[in-house]
Short mmCIF file of the C-alpha atoms (twelve columns), coordinates in Angstrom:
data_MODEL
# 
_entry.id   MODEL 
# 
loop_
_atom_site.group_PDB 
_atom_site.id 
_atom_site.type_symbol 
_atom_site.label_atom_id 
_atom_site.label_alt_id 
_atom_site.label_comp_id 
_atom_site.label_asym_id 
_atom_site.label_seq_id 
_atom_site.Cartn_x 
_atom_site.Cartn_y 
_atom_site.Cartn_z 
_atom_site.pdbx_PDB_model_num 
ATOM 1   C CA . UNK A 1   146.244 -15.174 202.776 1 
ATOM 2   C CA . UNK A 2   143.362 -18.132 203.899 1 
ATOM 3   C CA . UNK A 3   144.515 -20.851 205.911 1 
ATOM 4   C CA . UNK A 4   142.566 -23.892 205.024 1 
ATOM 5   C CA . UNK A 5   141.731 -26.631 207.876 1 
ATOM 6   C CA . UNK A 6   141.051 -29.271 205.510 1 
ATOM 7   C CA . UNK A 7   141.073 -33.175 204.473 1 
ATOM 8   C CA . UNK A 8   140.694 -34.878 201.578 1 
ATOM 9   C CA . UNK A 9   136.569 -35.177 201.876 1 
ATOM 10  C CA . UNK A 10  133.707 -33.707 199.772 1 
ATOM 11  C CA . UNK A 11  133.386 -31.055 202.328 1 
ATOM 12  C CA . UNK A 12  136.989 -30.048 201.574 1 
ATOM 13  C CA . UNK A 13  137.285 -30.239 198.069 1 
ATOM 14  C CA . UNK A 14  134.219 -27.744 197.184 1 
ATOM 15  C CA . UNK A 15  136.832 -24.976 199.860 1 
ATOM 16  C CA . UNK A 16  140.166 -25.804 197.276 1 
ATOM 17  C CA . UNK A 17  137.571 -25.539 193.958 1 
ATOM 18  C CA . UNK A 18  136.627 -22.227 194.920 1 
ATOM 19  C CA . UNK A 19  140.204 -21.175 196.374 1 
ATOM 20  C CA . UNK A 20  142.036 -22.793 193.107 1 
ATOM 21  C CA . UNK A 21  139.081 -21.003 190.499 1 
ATOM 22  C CA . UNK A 22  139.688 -17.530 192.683 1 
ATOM 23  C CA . UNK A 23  143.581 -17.759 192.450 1 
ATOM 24  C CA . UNK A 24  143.494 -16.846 196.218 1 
ATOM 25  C CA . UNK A 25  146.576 -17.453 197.833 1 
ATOM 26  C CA . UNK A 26  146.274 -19.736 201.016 1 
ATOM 27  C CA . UNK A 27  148.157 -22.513 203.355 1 
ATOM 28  C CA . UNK A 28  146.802 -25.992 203.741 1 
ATOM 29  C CA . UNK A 29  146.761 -27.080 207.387 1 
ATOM 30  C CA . UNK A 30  146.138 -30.954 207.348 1 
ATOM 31  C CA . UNK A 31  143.347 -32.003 209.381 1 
ATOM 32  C CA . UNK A 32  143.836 -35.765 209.739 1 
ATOM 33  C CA . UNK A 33  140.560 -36.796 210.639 1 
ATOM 34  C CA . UNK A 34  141.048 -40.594 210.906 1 
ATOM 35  C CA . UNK A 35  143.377 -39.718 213.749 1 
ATOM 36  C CA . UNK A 36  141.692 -37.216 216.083 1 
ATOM 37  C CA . UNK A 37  142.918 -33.584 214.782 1 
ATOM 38  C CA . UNK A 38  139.529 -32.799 214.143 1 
ATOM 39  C CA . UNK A 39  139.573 -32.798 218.642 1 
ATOM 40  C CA . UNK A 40  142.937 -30.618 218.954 1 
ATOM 41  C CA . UNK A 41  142.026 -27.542 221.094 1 
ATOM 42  C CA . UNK A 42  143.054 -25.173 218.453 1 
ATOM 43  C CA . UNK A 43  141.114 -26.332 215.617 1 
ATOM 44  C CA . UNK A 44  138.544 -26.476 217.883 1 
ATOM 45  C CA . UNK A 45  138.566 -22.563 218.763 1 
ATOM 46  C CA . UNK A 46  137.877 -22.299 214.975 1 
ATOM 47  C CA . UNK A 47  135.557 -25.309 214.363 1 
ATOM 48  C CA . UNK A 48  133.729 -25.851 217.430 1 
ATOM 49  C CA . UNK A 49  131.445 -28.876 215.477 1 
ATOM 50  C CA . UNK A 50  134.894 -30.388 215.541 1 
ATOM 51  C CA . UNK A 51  134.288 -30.972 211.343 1 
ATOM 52  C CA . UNK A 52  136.466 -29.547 208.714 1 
ATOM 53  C CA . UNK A 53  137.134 -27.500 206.603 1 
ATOM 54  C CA . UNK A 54  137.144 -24.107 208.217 1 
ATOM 55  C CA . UNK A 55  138.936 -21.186 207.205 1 
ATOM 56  C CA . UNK A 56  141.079 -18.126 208.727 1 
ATOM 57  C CA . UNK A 57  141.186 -15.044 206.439 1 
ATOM 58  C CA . UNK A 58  143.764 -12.764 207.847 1 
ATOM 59  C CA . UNK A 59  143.166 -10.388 204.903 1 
ATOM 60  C CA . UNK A 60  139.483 -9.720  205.887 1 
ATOM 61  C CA . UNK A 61  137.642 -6.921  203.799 1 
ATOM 62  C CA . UNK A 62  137.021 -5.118  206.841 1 
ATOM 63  C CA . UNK A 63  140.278 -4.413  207.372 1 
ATOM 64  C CA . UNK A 64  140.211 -5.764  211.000 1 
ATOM 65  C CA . UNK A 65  141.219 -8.823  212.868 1 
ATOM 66  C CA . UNK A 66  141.690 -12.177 211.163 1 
ATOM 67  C CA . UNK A 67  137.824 -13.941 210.681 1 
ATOM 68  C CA . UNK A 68  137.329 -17.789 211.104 1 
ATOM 69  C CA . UNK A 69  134.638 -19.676 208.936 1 
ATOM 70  C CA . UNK A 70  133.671 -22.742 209.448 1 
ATOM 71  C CA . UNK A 71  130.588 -24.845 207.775 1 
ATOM 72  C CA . UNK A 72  132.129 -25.943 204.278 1 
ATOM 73  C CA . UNK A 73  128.424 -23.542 202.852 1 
ATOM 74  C CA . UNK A 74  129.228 -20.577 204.900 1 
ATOM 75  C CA . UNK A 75  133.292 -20.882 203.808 1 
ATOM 76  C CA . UNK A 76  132.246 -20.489 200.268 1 
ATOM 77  C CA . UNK A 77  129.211 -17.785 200.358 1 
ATOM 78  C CA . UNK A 78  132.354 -15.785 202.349 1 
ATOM 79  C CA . UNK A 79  134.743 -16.095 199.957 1 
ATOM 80  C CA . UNK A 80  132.541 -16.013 197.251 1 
ATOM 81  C CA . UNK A 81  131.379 -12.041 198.912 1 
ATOM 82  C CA . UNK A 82  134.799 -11.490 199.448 1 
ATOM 83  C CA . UNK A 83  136.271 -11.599 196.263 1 
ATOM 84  C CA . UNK A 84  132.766 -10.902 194.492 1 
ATOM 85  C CA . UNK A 85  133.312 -13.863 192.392 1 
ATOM 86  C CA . UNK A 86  131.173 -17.013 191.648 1 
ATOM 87  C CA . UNK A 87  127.797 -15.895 192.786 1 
ATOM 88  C CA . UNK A 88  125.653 -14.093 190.122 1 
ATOM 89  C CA . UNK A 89  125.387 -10.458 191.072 1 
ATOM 90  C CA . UNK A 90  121.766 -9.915  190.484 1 
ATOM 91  C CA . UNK A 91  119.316 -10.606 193.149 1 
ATOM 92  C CA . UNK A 92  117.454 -13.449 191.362 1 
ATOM 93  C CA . UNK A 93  120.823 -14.596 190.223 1 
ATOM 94  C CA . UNK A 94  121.853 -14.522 193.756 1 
ATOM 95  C CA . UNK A 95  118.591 -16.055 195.408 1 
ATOM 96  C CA . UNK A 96  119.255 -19.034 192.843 1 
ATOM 97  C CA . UNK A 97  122.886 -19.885 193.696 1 
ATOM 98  C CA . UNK A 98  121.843 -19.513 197.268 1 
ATOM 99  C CA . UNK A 99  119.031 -21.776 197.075 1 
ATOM 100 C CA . UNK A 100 121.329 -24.546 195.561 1 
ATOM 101 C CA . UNK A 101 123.847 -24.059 197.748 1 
ATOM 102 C CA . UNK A 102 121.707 -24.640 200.688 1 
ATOM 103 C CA . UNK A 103 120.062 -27.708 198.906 1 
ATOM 104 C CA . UNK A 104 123.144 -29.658 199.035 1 
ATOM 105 C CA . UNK A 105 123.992 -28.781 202.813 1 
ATOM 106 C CA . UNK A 106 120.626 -29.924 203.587 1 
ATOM 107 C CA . UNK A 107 119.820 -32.535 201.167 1 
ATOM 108 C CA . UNK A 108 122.260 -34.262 198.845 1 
ATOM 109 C CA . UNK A 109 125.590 -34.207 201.162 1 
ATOM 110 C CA . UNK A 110 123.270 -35.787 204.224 1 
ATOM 111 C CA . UNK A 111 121.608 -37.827 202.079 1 
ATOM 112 C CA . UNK A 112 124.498 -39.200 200.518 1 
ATOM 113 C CA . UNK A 113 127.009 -39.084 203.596 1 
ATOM 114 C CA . UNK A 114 124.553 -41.424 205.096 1 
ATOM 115 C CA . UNK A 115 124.422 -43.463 201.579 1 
ATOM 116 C CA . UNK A 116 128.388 -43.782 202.528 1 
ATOM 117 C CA . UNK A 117 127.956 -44.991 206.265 1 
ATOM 118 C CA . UNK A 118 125.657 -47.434 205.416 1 
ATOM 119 C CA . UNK A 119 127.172 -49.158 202.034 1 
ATOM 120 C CA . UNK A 120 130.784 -48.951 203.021 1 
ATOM 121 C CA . UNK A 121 131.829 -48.446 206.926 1 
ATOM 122 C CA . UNK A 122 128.946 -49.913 208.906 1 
ATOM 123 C CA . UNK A 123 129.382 -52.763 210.489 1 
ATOM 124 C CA . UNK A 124 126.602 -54.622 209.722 1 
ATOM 125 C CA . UNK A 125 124.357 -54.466 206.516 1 
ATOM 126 C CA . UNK A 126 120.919 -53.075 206.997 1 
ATOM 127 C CA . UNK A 127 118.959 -53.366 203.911 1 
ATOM 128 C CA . UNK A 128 116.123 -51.116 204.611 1 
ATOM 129 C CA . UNK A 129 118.958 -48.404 205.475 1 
ATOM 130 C CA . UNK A 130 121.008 -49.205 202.354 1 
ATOM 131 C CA . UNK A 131 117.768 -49.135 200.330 1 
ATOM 132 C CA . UNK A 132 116.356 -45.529 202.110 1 
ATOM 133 C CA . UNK A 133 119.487 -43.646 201.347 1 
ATOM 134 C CA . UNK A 134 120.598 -45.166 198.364 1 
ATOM 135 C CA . UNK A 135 116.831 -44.360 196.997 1 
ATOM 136 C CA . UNK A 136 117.157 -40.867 197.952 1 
ATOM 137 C CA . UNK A 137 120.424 -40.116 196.820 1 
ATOM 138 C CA . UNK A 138 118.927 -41.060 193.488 1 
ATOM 139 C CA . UNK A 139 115.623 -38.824 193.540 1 
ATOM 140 C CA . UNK A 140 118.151 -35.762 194.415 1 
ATOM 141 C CA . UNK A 141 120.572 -36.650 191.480 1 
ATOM 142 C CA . UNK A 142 116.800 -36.492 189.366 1 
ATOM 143 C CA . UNK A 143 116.277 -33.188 191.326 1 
ATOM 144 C CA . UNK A 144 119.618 -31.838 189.958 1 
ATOM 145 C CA . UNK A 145 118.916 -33.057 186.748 1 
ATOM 146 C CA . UNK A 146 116.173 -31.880 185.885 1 
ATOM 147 C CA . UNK A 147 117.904 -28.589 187.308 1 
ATOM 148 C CA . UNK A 148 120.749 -28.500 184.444 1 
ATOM 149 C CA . UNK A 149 117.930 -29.296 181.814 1 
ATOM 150 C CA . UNK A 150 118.281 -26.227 180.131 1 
ATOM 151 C CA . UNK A 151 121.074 -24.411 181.702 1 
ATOM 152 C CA . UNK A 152 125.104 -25.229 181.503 1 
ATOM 153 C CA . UNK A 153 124.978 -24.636 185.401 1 
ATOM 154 C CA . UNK A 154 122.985 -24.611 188.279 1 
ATOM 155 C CA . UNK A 155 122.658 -21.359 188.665 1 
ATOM 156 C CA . UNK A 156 123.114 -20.397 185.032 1 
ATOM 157 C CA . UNK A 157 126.531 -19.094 185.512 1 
ATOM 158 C CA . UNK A 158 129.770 -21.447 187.162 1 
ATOM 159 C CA . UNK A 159 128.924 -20.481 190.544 1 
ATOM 160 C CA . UNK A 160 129.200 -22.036 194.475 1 
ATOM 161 C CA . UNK A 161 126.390 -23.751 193.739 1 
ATOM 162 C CA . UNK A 162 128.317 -25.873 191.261 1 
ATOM 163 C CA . UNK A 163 131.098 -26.311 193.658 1 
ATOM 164 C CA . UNK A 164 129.318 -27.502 196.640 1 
ATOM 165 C CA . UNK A 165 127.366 -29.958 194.610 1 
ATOM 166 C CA . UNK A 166 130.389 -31.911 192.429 1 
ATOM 167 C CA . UNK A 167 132.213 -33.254 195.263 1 
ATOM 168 C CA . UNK A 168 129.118 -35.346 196.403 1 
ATOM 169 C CA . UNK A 169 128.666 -36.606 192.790 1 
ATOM 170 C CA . UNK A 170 132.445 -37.735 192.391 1 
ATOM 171 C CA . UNK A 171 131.581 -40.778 194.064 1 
ATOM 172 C CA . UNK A 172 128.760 -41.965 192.451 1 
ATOM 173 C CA . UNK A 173 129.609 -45.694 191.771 1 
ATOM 174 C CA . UNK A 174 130.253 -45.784 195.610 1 
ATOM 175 C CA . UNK A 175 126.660 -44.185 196.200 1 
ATOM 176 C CA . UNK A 176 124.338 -46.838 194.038 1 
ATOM 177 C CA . UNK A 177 124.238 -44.414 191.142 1 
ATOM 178 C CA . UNK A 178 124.268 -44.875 187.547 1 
ATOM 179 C CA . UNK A 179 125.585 -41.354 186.401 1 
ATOM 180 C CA . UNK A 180 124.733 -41.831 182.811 1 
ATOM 181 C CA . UNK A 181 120.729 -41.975 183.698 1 
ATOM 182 C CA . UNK A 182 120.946 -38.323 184.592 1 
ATOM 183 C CA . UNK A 183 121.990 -37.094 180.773 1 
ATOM 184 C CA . UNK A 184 122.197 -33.377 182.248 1 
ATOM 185 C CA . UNK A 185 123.875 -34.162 185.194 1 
ATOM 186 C CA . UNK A 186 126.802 -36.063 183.595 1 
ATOM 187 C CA . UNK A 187 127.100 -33.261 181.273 1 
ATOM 188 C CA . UNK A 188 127.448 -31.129 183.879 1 
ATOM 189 C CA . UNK A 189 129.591 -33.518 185.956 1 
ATOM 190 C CA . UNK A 190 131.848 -33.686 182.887 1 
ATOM 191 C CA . UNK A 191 132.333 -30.495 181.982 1 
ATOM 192 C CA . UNK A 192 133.668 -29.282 185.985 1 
ATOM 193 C CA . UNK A 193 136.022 -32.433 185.686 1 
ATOM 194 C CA . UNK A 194 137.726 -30.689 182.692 1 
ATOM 195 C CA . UNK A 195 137.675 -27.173 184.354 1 
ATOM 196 C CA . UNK A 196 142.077 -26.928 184.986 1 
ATOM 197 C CA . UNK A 197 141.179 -25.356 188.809 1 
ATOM 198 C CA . UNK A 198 138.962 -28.665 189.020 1 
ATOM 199 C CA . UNK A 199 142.021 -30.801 188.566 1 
ATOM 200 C CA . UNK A 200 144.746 -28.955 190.838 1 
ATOM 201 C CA . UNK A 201 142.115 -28.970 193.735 1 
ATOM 202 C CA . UNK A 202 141.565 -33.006 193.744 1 
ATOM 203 C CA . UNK A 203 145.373 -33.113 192.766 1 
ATOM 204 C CA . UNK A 204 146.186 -32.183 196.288 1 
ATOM 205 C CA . UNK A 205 144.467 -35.154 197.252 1 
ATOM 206 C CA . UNK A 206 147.638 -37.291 196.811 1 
ATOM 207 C CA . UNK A 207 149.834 -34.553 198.478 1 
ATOM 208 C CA . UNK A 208 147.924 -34.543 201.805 1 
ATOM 209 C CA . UNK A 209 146.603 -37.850 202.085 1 
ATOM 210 C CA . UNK A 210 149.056 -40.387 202.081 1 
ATOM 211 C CA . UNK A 211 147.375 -43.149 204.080 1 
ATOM 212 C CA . UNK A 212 146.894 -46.560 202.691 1 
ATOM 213 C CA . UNK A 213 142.775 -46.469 201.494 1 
ATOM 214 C CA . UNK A 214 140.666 -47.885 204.565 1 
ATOM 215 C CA . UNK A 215 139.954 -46.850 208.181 1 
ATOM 216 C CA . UNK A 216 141.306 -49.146 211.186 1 
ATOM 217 C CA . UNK A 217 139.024 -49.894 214.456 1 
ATOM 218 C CA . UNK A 218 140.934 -46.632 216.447 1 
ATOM 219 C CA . UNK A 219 139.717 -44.454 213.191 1 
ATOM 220 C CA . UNK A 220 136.166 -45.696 212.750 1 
ATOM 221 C CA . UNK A 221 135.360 -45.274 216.115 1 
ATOM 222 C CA . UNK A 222 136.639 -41.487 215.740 1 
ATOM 223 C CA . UNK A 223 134.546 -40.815 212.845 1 
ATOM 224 C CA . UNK A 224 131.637 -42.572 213.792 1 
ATOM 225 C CA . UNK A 225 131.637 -43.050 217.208 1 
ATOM 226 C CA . UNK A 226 130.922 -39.421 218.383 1 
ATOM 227 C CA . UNK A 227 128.355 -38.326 221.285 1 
ATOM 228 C CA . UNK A 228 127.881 -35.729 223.749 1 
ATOM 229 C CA . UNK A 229 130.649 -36.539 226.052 1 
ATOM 230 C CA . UNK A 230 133.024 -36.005 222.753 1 
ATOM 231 C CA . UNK A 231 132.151 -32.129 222.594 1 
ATOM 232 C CA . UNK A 232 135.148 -30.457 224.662 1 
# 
């Protein structure tokens, strides 16, 4: 059994993709962050960067002690070695899904996290801002592109490369992006929206997060607000 610290954020949706594709069986544990449960001291023993998701496998393969993940990359490479599913087998297969993987957590959810900030919860519009991220989150949909030229995947194969990358193209409108100049990408896009496992993990969306859309002063300052004195 996983239990699953997660909200209803790109980060958490690539942990239920791979958990609903796997048919693992695992217990949501609603991590409100517009209200502070990203600070409570137990999540924090688990997710000391105070960010979900993060898991707890208390089936590990080891046989030993339950294991804690957290880093929404490091969550699925673990499953993904635990159940031996969703990362090619073969070495270059591997080295390919891996480098994807690590493209997103280092380029296109950064890149496009800060495309959010700036468009929709800043407090004042800063054009050259807007224009940086909103620029770059367009070069790295071109990047992935030109990946899925010639392959159905990124990887070649539906893999956690795939998984990590959809979330942060789901919101594309809200990002500045026109998905239908990336023809390979929106094929691509497409096809994961149809996948059935797809569709149960954003269907939890409405089960967990029942708040009205929009974040209140208390919220933003949470979320964006954060410095050195807010590590505990």
């Amino acid at each position: 059994m996983i239990d699953l610290y997660y909200w209803t954020t790109p980060n958490g949706h690539k942990i239920t993709m791979f958990l609903e594709e796997a048919g693992l069986e695992y217990t949501i544990h609603p991590v409100n962050i517009g209200k502070g449960d990203q600070f409570e001291p137990n999540f924090l023993k688990i997710s000391p960067n105070n960010r979900i998701p993060a898991i707890v496998d208390n089936a590990p393969a080891d046989g030993g002690e339950p294991i804690s993940v957290f880093e929404s990359g490091a969550i699925l490479l673990y499953l993904a070695d635990k159940t031996g599913q969703f990362i090619p087998s073969s070495l270059r297969g591997r080295n390919v899904a891996l480098e994807w993987l690590f493209w997103q957590m280092g380029g296109l959810g950064p890149m496009a996290g800060q495309n959010h900030h700036f468009n929709v919860y800043a407090p004042e519009k800063v054009p050259y801002a807007i224009d940086r991220y909103v620029r770059e989150t367009g070069r790295l949909y071109g990047v992935l592109n030109k990946q899925l030229a010639n392959r159905d995947f990124i990887a070649g194969e539906y893999s956690i490369a795939d998984m990590a990358c959809y979330p942060w193209i789901v919101p594309h409108e809200r990002q500045g992006q026109n998905i239908d100049d990336f023809p390979h990408l929106k094929r691509w896009f497409d096809a994961i929206a149809q996948r059935p496992a797809t569709q149960r993990a954003y269907a939890i969306v409405d089960q967990i997060n029942t708040e009205p859309a929009g974040f209140d002063e208390e919220a933003h300052k949470l979320l964006f607000g954060q410095d050195a004195s807010t590590v505990k």
